[in-house]
Structures are given as structure tokens and as C-alpha cells.
C-alpha positions in Angstrom: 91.8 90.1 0.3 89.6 92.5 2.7 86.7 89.5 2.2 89.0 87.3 3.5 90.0 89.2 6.6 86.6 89.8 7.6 86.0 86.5 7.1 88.6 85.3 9.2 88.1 88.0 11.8 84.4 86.1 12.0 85.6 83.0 12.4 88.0 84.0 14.8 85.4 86.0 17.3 82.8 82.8 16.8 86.2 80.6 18.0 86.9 83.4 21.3 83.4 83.1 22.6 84.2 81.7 26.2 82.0 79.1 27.1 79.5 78.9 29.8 80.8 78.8 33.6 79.2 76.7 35.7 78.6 79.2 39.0 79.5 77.1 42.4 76.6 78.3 45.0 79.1 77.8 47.7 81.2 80.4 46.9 79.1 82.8 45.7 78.7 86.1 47.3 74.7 85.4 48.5 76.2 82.4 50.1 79.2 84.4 52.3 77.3 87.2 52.9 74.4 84.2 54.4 77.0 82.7 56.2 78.4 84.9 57.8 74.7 86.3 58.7 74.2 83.4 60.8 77.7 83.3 62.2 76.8 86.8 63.7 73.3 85.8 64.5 74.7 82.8 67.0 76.9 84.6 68.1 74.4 87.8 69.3 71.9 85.1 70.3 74.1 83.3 72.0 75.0 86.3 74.0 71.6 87.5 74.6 70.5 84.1 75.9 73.4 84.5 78.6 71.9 87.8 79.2 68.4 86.9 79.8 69.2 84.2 81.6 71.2 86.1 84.0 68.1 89.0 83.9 65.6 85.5 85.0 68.2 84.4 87.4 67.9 88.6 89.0 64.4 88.9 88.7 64.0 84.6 90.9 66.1 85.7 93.4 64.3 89.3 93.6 61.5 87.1 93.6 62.4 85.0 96.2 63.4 88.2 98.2 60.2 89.7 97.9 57.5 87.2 98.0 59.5 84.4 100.5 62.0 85.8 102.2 60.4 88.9 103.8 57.5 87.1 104.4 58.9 84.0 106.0 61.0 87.0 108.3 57.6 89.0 109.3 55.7 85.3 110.3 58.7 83.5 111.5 58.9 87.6 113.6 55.2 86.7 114.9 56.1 83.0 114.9 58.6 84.2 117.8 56.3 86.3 119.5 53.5 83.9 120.0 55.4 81.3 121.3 56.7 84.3 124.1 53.1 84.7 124.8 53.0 80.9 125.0 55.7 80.7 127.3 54.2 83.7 129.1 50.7 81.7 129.6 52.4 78.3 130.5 54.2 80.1 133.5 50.4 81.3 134.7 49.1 77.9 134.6 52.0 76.9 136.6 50.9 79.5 139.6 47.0 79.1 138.7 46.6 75.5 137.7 42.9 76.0 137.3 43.0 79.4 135.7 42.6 77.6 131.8 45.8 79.3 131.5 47.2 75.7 129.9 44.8 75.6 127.3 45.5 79.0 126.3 48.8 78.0 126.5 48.2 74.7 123.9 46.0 76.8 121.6 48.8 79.1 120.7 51.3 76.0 120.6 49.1 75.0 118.8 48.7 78.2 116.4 52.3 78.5 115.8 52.0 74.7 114.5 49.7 75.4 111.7 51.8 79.0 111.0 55.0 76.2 110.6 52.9 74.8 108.6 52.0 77.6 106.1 55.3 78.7 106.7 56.6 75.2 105.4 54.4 74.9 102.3 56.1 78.4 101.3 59.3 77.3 101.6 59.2 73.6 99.6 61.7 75.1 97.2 64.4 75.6 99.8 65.1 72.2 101.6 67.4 73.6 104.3 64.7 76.4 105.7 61.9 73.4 105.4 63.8 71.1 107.1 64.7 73.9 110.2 60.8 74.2 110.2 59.9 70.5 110.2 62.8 70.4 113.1 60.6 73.6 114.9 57.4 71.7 114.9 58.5 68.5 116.2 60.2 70.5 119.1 57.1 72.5 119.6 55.0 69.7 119.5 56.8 68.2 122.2 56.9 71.2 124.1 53.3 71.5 124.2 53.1 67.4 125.5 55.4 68.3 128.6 53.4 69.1 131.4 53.8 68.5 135.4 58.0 67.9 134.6 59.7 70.9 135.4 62.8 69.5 133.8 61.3 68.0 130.8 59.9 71.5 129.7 63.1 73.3 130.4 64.4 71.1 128.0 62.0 71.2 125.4 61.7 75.0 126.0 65.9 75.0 125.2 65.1 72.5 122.2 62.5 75.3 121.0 64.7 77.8 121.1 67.6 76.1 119.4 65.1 75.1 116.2 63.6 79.2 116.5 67.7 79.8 116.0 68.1 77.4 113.4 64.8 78.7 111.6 66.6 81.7 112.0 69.6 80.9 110.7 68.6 79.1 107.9 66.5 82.2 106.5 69.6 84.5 107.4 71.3 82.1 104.9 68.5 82.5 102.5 68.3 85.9 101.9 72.5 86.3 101.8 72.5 83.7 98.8 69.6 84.9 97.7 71.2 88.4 97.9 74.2 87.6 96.3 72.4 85.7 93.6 70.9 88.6 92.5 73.9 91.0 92.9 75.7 88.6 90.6 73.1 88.4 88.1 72.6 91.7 88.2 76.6 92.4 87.5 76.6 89.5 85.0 73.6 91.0 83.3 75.1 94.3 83.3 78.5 93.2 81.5 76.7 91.0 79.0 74.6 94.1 77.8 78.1 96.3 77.4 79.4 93.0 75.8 76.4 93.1 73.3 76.7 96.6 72.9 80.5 96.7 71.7 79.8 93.4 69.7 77.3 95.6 68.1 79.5 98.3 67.4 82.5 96.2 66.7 80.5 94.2 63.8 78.9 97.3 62.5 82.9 98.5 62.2 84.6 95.2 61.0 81.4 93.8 58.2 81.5 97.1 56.4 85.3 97.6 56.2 85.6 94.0 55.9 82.6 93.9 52.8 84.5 97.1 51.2 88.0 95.8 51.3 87.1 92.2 50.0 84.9 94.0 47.2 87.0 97.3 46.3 90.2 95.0 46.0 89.2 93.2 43.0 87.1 96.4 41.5 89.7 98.7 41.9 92.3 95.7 40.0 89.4 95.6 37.6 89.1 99.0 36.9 93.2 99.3 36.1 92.6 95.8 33.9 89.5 98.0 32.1 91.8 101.1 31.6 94.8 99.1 30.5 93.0 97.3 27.8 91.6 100.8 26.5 94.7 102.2 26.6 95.9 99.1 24.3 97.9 97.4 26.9 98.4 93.7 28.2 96.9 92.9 31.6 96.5 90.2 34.0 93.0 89.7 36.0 93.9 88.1 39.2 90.6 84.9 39.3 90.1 85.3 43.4 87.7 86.1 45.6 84.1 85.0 45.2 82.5 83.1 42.5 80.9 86.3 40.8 84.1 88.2 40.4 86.2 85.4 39.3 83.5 85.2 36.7 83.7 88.7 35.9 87.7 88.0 35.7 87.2 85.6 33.4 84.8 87.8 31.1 87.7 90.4 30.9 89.7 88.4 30.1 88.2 87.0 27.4 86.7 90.4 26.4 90.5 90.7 26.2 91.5 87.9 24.1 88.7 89.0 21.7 90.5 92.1 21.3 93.9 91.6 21.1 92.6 89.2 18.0 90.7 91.8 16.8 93.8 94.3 16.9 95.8 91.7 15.6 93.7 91.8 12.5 93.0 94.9 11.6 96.9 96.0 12.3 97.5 92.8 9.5 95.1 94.8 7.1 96.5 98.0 7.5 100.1 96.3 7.0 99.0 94.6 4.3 97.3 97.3 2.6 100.0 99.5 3.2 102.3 97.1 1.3 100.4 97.1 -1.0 100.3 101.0 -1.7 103.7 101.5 -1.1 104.7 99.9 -4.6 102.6 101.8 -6.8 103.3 104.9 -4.4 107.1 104.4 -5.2 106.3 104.2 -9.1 104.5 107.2 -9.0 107.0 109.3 -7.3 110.1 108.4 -9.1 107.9 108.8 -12.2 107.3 112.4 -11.0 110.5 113.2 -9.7 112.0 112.1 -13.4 109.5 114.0 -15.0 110.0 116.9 -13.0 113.7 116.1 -13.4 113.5 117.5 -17.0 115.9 114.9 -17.9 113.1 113.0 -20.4 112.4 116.8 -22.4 111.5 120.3 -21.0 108.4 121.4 -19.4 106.1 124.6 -19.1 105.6 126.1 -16.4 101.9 125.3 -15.8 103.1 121.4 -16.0 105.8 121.8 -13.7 103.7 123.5 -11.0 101.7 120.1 -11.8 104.0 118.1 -11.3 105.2 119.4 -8.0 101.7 118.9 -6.8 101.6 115.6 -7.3 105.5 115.0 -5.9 104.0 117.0 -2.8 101.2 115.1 -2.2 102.7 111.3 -3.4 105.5 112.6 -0.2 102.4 113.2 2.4 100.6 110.0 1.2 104.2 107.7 1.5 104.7 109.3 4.9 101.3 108.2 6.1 101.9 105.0 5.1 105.1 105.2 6.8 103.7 106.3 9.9 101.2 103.7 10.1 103.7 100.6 9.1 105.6 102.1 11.6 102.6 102.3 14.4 102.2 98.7 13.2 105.7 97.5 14.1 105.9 99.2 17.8 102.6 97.8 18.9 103.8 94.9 17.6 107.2 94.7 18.9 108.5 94.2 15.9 110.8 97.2 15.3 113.9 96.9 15.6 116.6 99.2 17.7 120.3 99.3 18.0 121.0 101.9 20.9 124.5 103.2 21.1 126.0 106.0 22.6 126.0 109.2 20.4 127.3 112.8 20.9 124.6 115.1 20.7 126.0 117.7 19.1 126.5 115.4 15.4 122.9 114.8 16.3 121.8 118.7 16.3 123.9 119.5 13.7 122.8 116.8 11.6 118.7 117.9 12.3 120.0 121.3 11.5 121.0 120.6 8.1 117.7 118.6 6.9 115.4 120.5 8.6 116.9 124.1 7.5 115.7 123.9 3.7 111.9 123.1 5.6 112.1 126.5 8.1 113.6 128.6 5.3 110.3 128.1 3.5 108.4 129.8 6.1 111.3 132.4 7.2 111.2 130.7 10.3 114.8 130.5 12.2 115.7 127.4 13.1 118.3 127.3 16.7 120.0 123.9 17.8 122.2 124.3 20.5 123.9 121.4 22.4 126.9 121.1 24.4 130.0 119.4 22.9 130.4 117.3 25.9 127.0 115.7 26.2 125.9 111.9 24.9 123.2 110.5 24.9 122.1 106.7 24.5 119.6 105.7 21.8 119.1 104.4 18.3 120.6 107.3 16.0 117.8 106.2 13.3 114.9 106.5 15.9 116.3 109.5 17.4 116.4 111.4 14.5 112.9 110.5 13.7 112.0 111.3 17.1 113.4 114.6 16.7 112.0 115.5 12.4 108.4 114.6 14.1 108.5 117.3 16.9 110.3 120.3 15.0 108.2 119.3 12.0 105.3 119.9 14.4 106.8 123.3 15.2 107.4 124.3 11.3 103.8 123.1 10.7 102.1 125.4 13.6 104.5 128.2 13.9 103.9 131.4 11.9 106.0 133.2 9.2 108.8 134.1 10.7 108.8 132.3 13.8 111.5 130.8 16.1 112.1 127.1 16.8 114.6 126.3 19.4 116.1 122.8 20.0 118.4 122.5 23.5 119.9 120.0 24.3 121.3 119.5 28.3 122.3 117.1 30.8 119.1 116.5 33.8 119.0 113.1 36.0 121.1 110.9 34.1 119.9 111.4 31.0 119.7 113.5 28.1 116.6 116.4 28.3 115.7 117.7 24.3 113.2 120.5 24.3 111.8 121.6 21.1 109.9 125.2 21.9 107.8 127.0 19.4 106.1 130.5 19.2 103.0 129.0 17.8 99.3 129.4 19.1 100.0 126.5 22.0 97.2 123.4 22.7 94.7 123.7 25.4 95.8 122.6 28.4 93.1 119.9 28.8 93.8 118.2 25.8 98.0 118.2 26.3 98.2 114.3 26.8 95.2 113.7 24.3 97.7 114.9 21.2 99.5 111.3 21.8 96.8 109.2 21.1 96.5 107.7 18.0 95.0 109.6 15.1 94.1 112.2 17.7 94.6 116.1 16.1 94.1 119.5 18.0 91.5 121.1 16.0 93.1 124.2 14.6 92.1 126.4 11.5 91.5 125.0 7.9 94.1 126.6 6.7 96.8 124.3 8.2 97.8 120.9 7.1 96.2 117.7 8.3 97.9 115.1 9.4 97.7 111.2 10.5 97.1 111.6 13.9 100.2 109.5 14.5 103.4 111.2 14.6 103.1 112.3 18.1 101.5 108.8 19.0 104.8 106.9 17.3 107.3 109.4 18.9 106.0 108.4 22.6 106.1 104.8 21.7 109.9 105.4 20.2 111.0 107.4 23.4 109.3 104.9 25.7 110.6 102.0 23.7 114.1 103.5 24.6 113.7 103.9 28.4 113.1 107.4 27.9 109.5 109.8 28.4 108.0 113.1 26.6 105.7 115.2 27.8 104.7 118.8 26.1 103.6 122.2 28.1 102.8 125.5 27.5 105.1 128.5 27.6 104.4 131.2 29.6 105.0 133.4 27.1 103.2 131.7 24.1 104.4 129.1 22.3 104.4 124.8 22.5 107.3 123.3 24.5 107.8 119.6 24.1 110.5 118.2 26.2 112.0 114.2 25.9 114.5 112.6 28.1 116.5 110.1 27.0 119.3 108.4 29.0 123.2 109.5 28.7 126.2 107.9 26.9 127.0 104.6 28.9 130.8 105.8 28.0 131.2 109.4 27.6 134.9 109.2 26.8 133.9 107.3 23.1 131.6 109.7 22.5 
């Protein structure tokens, strides 16, 4: 039978293996993290281009303020005071017409000509200022052609002047756009900078919380989807997110399946082999009981004491079995329970009478006190099991002598049993390790050894009945386990 189990339970794993998934690139972290990499990177470089391109837009207008426009001012400054000393010379060749004062006077015409036209060659980029200076020559040129016509050179002396103020002008114009150019550039420069600067801090912000929260999500739902499945619980992996965790979902879960089979098959063993020692179990103990019975001829002494050996230790070895047929059927929802309301006191009374004959052995009082009023809601069978397991507990671990109290009162709805002791306690650290399965507090040698499971089924039978236990300490020595049960639905049967 065990061959074929295992044989099964092979077959079985070889049939759980989950295939291979195929991994989609796109959705893969590497690929996420990449694109949104490059997002960011257009989006920094795209402000950083703006910026330099306002810093080159600053530094051409500085430029054009430095190296045109004050220069251009200082020669189109001298510009304007040759053509004074022009001006100054034509009105001496006027009074000394043979004084060479009119060549001097067409030489420095003629200077401030070629200083247009450096002046011009300098300025090619700004069409406005050249044309103002083309416009200058032309009038100085004809300035410098009237001679003998008083009113011909008044009026190309007003024409010179009017091109000197449009020169002017036009360089005034210059440096102001030129000036406000850079001013904006400068400002849009400035506020591009901040803007990188708080893009920079935002993203350094956002990616990190952003990259924790997508990641921690998932591993934090994993991490409760691990510790359920050790405890021995059903879960569900939510498959979202990036490629790599929905494949780590999937391995869970089929890390899962593999074990639930795997539980499912060893629970059928241990059923099955517990079926089949309960019938020879059963033989032997009604054999032993009629033996010891006398009622098949008389015994001696030494074959009695035998005899109640074996009866004692056939009882332990049933009630293992028990136990773990019983472990069986809650973990697989297979035990059945018919809750009805109960009065509390039959129920102390009636764990009263079985469990006296057990206390008397050890001199150990035995006090179950409930009120007459109270009633509580639960299977009578499982109750009183629920009950036998935690003052047997007490009886075991107690000394000669001892006191075991069962109360019994009314807290938040419900029913609250407490089942105190004045035994030597359990450590404080390993208080919720005594409900595992086939967990046991290491005492002395002296003390019986148990299955490991009676505290392990009594959770699962208070649970099972929308109730909860939990064991402390007493303060003043002594093992307290408390359970809470819920009250009569109608107090008035009860």
C-alpha cells in the first residue's frame, strides 16, 4: 500500500511540473526600467538644449554688445567729430578760397567715407544699421561734390545730418534689442536651470518611490502568499506587474499546487494507516479489558498489573490515532459540526464528572464554576473535546496536589472558558509555538509524551466554530489558557 502511494505521489509531482514560460522582453523589468531611462533622458535633454540655447542666444547678444555695438558707438563718436572738423575746414575755404582749406576739407570727407566703410563691413549682420550707413555715405558723398552753391551745401549739410541721426538711431535701436535680447536670455536661462534643477529633484523623489511601490507591492503580497502556504493555508498570487514577477507568481503557485498534492497524500496515508490500526487496536483492547474483566477466570496480581499496562498504553496509542484522524478531517474540511446553543453549566458539570476520577489520581482539585445563566453556541461533542484536551493538559503538567480551575463568563458576545493551572508555565517565546502540529514544550523525562496535536486540533476546533484561544502566563505561576466561543443565539431555550 505505502509502494503505491509513493508511487503515485511520483507520478503526481512529474504531472505538477509547470512548464516552461515563455518571458515577453517587452514587459520585462530591464525593458521599463530602459524605457523609462530614455523618457527621462529626452526630457532632461530636451530641457538642457532650451537652456543652452538661451545661454548662446546671451552670450550673441553680449557679443554683439561688446565687439559691435560699442565699437560702432566710439567710430560712429569720431565719425561725428571729423565730419565737425570737416564742416569746420569747408567754412575756412569759404573765407580763404586759396588757403587748401577745401582739400583738407575733401580728405576728411573723404576719411569718414572709408570709416562708413569699415564701419559697414562690421555691421553686414544688421541690415537696418548698414543700410543707415550706406544712406550716410551717399549724403556725404554728395556733400563733399557741392561746392560754389551756398544752398546746395546747406542742404546736403541738413541731409548729413539727418543720415548721422539715422546712423544714430539705428545703433540706439541696436543695442536696446540687443540689450533686451540678452536680459531675456539671461532670465530664460536662469528659469530653465531652476527648471532642471527641481526636475532633478522631483525624479530623484518620484523613480525611487515610484520603483519601491511597484516592487514592494507584489513582494510584500508574496511574502504573505510564502507565509500562508507554510502555515498550511490556501492563497491566491495576484499575476501583475512585470514579466519577472508574474513569473515568480506563477512559480508559487505551482510550488503550491505541488504541495497541497503532496499534503493531500501523505494526510491519505496517515488516514489510511490509521484505519488500518484502529481495527486490531480495538481487538486488543476489548481483549484486555475482558481479560482484565476477570470474567474469563481470575488473575494474579503480577498479570493484572500486566494487563493494565497494556489497557494503558492500547488507550494512548487509540488516542493518537484519534488525534491524527481527527487532524486529518479539519484540514480537510471534512468534520462534521452541529452548533446549537447549550447552557454552560450542564457543560461544566458534565467535564466535572469525567475528568474527576483523572485529578483524584494525582490529588489534584478539580474547580468548574459557571454561571447558571450563561449559553454558549457550539457543537456539544467538539466542545467537550475542546475542553478534556486543555484540562487534560493541566492534569498532565500540574503537580500532586495541584489546582485546576475552569471559569466560565460572559465577555464581548461570547462565551470566555479559562482553564488555569499551577504548573511550571511555558516560555514566553514559545506560547504560540505549542499549537503547531506535533510541536511539544520540552519538559523533564519524567512526564508523558504526547502527539504534538491536541493543542494543534483544539485551535482548529475553536476556530472552526468562529471562536479563538490563546494561552498566557500567570503572574503567580501557573498556565492560563483562555477560549472564546460565541453566546446562545436564544438564551431563553437554554
Amino acid at each position: 500500500m505505502a509502494a503505491d502511494l509513493m508511487e503515485g505521489h511520483s507520478t503526481d509531482r512529474e504531472s505538477a511540473v509547470p512548464t516552461r514560460v515563455e518571458h515577453h522582453r517587452a514587459d520585462s523589468i530591464p525593458r521599463r526600467v530602459l524605457v523609462v531611462a530614455l523618457a527621462i533622458l529626452l526630457l532632461v535633454g530636451g530641457v538642457v538644449y532650451v537652456a543652452v540655447r538661451s545661454i548662446h542666444t546671451l552670450g550673441n547678444s553680449s557679443d554683439t554688445l561688446v565687439q559691435v555695438g560699442l565699437p560702432l558707438q566710439k567710430q560712429l563718436l569720431q565719425i561725428k567729430n571729423t565730419q565737425h572738423q570737416a564742416e569746420f575746414f569747408r567754412r575756412l575755404a569759404q573765407v580763404l578760397p586759396q588757403a587748401g582749406y577745401e582739400k583738407t576739407f575733401v580728405q576728411l570727407v573723404t576719411s569718414e567715407e572709408r570709416d562708413l566703410q569699415t564701419l559697414q563691413r562690421a555691421t553686414r549682420d544688421h541690415p537696418a544699421l548698414t543700410v543707415a550707413i550706406q544712406q550716410l555715405q551717399s549724403s556725404l558723398a554728395a556733400y563733399a561734390q557741392t561746392t560754389g552753391d551756398s544752398v546746395a551745401e546747406a542742404a546736403s549739410k541738413a541731409a548729413v545730418e539727418e543720415k548721422f541721426e539715422a546712423v544714430h538711431l539705428a545703433m540706439t535701436t541696436l543695442l536696446i534689442r540687443q540689450g533686451a535680447a540678452a536680459a531675456a536670455a539671461r532670465t530664460r536661462a536662469v528659469q530653465l536651470l531652476y527648471a532642471l534643477v527641481f526636475i532633478t529633484a522631483l525624479l530623484s523623489i518620484l523613480i525611487p518611490w515610484r520603483v519601491a511601490s511597484a516592487l514592494t507591492r507584489p513582494l510584500k503580497a508574496f511574502r504573505r502568499a510564502v507565509e500562508d502556504i507554510g502555515a498550511g493555508k490556501l492563497t491566491n498570487v495576484a499575476s501583475e506587474g512585470p514579466q519577472e514577477l508574474r513569473d515568480l507568481a506563477r512559480s508559487i503557485e505551482s510550488m503550491q499546487t505541488r504541495l497541497q498534492e503532496e499534503e493531500r497524500l501523505r494526510h491519505e496515508f496517515l488516514s489510511q494507516v490509521s484505519h488500518e490500526l484502529i481495527t486490531p487496536l480495538a481487538s486488543a483492547r476489548s481483549g484486555s479489558e475482558l481479560l482484565l474483566s476477570e470474567r474469563i477466570g481470575p488473575l494474579l496480581p503480577r498479570q493484572r498489573e500486566v494487563l493494565e499496562i497494556i489497557v494503558r498504553q492500547v488507550k494512548e496509542l487509540y488516542a493518537a490515532i484519534q488525534e491524527m484522524l481527527d487532524m486529518h478531517a479539519l484540514q480537510a474540511r471534512s468534520l462534521d459540526f452541529s452548533p446549537q446553543d447549550i447552557a454552560v453549566a450542564d457543560v461544566l458539570l458534565d467535564l466535572q464528572k469525567r475528568m474527576q476520577p483523572l485529578t483524584d489520581k494525582k490529588n489534584q482539585i478539580l474547580d468548574c464554576v459557571g454561571s447558571e445563566e450563561l449559553g454558549v453556541y457550539a457543537d456539544p461533542q467538539r466542545l467537550r473535546q475542546i475542553l478534556t484536551n486543555l484540562v487534560s493538559n493541566a492534569h498532565k503538567y500540574s503537580p500532586a496536589g495541584g489546582r485546576i480551575q475552569v471559569r466560565a463568563t460572559a465577555q464581548q458576545g461570547g462565551i470566555l472558558f479559562s482553564v488555569s493551572d499551577n504548573g511550571p508555565g511555558i516560555p514566553d517565546a514559545l506560547l504560540e509555538r505549542v499549537f503547531e502540529r506535533f510541536y511539544q514544550v520540552p519538559v523533564s523525562n519524567r512526564l508523558p509524551r504526547g502527539t504534538g496535536l491536541g493543542l494543534a486540533i483544539t485551535r482548529e476546533l475553536v476556530g472552526a466554530q468562529g471562536g479563538w484561544i490563546r494561552m498566557h502566563n500567570r503572574p503567580g505561576g501557573g498556565l492560563c489558557a483562555e477560549i472564546w466561543l460565541p453566546a446562545a443565539r436564544n438564551t431563553g431555550t437554554v
